[in-house]
N, C-alpha and C positions, 0 to 999 in steps of 0.2 A: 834108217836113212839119214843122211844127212845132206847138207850144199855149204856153199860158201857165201860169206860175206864180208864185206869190205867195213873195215872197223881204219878207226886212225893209228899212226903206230903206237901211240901214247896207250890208246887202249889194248893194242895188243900185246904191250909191253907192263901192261898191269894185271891182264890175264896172264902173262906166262910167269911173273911175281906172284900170284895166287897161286898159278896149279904147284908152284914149286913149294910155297909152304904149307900147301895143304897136302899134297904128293900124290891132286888129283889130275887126270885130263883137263887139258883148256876148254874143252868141251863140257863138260860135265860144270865149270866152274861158270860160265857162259850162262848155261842152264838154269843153275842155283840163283844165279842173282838174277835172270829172267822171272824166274818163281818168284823168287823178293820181291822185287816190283811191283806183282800182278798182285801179292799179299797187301803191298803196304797202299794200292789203288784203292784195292776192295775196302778195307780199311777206313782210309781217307773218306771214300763215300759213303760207308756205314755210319759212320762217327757223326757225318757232315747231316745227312738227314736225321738221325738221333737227335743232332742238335735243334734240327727245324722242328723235330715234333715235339721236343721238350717247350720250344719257345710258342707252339701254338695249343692255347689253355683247354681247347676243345678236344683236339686230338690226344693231346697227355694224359687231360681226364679217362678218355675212352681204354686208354694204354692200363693208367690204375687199375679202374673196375675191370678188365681181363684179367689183371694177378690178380685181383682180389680173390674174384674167383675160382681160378686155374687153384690158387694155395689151398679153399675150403674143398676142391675133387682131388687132390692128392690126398691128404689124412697123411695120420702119421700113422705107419705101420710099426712104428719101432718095440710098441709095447705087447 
């Protein structure tokens, strides 16, 4: 399914410069850099709270002792 949307000509004059080098549909190129986005959001906010729990000494602590432990129930099979 698809529909339409109104984009500026600029932008659609930079999708149709994608789909040409890449020698995909405007569609599919649309798509792709939709996907980017939603990746580099998720991203952004993964990173962003990471940083909040690294800076709080309580909660990082708790983050340690779970790998500490998570590392001694794997074992090493290798041998």
């Amino acid at each position: 399914m698809s529909t339409t949307i109104r984009v500026s000509e600029e932008t659609r004059d930079r999708l149709a410069s994608l789909a040409t080098t890449t020698g995909r549909p405007m569609t599919r190129v649309l798509d792709d850099a939709v996907e980017a986005l939603e990746r580099k959001v998720f991203f952004d906010r993964f990173n962003r709270r990471y940083q909040e729990l690294r800076e709080d000494s309580a909660a990082w602590s708790e983050i340690e002792q779970e790998r500490r432990v998570e590392e001694g129930a794997l074992g090493d099979t290798s041998e």
